[in-house]
N, C-alpha and C positions, 0 to 999 in steps of 0.2 A: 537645520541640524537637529537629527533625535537628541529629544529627553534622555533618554537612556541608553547605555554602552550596547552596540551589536555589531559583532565582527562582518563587515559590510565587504568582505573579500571570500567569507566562503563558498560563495559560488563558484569565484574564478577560475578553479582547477578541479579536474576531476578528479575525486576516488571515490571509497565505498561509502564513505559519510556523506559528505553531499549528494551522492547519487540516490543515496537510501534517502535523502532531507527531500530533496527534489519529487522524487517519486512519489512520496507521503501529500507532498505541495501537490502535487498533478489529483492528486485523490480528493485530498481535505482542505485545500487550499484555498484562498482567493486573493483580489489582487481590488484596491479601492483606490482610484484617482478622486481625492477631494479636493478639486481643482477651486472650490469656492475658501479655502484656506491653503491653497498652494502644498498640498500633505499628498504623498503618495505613501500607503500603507501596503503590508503584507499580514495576511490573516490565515488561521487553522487554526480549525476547531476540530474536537474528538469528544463522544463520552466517555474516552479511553486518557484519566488524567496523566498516567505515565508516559505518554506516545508525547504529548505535549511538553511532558518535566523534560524530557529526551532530546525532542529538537531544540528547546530552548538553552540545556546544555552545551548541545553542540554549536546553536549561533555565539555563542556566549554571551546571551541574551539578557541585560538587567531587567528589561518588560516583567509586568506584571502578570501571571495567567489568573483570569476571570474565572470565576462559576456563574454559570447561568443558569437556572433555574426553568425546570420544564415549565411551558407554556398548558399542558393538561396533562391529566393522571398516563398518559398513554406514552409520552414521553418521559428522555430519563434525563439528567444533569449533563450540563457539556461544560466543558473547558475551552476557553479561548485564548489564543497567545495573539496579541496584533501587534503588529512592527511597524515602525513609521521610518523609513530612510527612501530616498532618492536613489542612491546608488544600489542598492539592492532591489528595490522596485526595475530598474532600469535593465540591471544584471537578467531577472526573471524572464523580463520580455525578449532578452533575447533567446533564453531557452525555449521561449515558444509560451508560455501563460501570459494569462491578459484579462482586464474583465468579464465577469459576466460567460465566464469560459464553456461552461457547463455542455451544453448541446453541441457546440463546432469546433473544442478542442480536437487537434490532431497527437499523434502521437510523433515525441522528438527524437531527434537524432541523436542519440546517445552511443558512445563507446563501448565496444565488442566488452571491453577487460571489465567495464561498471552494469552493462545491463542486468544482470541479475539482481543487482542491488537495488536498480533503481525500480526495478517491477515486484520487486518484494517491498518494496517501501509503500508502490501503488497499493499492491494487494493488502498491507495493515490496513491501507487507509478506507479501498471502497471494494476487497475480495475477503469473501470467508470463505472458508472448508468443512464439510461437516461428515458423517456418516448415516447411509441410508440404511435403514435396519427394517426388518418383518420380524414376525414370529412365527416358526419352526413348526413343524406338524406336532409335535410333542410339546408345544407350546413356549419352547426355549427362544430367546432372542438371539435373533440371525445376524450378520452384517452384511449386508448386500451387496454394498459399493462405496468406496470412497468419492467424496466428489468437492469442486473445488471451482469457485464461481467469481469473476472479474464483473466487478459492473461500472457503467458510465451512461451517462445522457448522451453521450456523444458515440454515437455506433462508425464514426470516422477513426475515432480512436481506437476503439477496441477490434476493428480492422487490422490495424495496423500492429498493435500490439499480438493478435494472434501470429500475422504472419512474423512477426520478429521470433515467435515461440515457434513455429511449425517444426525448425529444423534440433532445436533446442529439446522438447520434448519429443519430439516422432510424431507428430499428429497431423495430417495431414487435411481430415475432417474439422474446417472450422465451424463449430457451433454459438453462432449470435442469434440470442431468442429476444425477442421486445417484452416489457412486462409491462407495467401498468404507467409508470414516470420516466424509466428508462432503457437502457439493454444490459444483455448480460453474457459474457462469454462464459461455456459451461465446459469441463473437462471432466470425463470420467474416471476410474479408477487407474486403468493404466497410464495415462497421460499426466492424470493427478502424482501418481510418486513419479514420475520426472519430471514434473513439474517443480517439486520437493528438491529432489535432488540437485536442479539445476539455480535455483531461488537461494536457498541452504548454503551450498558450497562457498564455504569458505567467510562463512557467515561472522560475525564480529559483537562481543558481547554489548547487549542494548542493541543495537540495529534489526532487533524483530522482536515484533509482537508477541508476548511466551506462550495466549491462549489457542492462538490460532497455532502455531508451531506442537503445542500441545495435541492438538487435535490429529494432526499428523501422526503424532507420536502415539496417540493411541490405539490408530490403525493399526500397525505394525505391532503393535503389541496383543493386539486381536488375533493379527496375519504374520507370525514370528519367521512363515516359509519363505514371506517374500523381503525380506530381507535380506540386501548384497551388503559385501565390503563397503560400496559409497557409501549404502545407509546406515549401516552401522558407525561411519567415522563422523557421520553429519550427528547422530543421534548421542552418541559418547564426547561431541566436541561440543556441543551447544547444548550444554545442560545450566 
């Protein structure tokens, strides 16, 4: 029996919370069988301490979140939230996480009405967006493209994860590059604002990351042409 209160049923049903909690778990997440004390833990860490106030909100989680202190100058501070229950450990494995996940995690079967949530929750955890910029014959700063990048150790997953996105965004070009520890799914500018758009929709305060959403936001305030109706209701809703 946990030390401290956590609501050990929010998995059990789908909506946008959990599927945003889940997703963030698939990114940040891990799972510890300390069978030498009979403890099955639930762990996620962020250098992102609000990602972590947020889920532990939402488990209604008494746990304590950790600082952890960088190991060298090159690292920065991380937070940790670790949960100790059975039943929720147990709940996890059935959506598909497990130890040690990192390299052969698949990507789960998630419902039509939550997927958005649940790959906006991934993308806080292990996707950023940023803008590629040059400078201008005149010397002025250009923006070149927006772009917007999924990463995982596990390229089974980010397989998967593309094709769940092909029809979602329009992109039929799936790009999975290997980089130096992992892979990385890449979307460029077009793909990237439906990307937005489909992520966004119907978005719910606190269940996204603001810098990264920011980021978005400042494209479009670059590119005010490419701005529709969706985006402006996504942009005017989620302030």
């Amino acid at each position: 029996m946990s030390k401290y209160y956590v609501n050990e049923k929010f998995f059990d049903k789908w909506n946008p919370k959990m599927a945003y909690v889940l997703g963030y778990l698939y990114a940040d997440g891990s799972m510890e069988d300390a069978f030498y004390i009979r403890g099955k833990y639930i762990k996620v860490t962020s250098i992102d301490k609000d990602r972590i106030v947020i889920i532990k909100k939402l488990l209604n989680s008494k746990h304590k979140i950790v600082k952890i202190p960088p190991d060298n100058y090159k690292r920065k501070i991380r937070f940790l939230l670790r949960i100790g229950s059975h039943k929720l450990y147990k709940r996890l494995v059935e959506l598909g996480l497990y130890p040690n996940k990192s390299l052969t995690i698949k990507f789960p079967r998630i419902p039509s009405s939550v997927l958005n949530h649940f790959i906006r929750g991934y993308f806080d955890g292990d996707g950023c967006v940023y803008l590629e910029r040059k400078i201008g014959i005149s010397g002025e700063l250009i923006t070149k493209r927006l772009l917007s990048v999924f990463t995982s150790g596990s390229k089974l997953f980010l397989s998967g994860l593309s094709m769940k996105l092909i029809k979602k965004i329009e992109e039929n070009d799936i790009k999975i590059y290997k980089s130096h520890r992992s892979y990385q799914l890449r979307y460029s500018t077009r793909s990237s604002m439906n990307l937005f758009k489909f992520m966004y929709n119907n978005v719910q305060k606190g269940l996204y990351m603001q810098r990264k959403f920011d980021k978005f936001k400042e494209y479009f305030s670059l590119q005010p042409q490419r701005i529709n109706s969706k985006i402006k209701k996504i942009l005017n809703t989620a302030q």
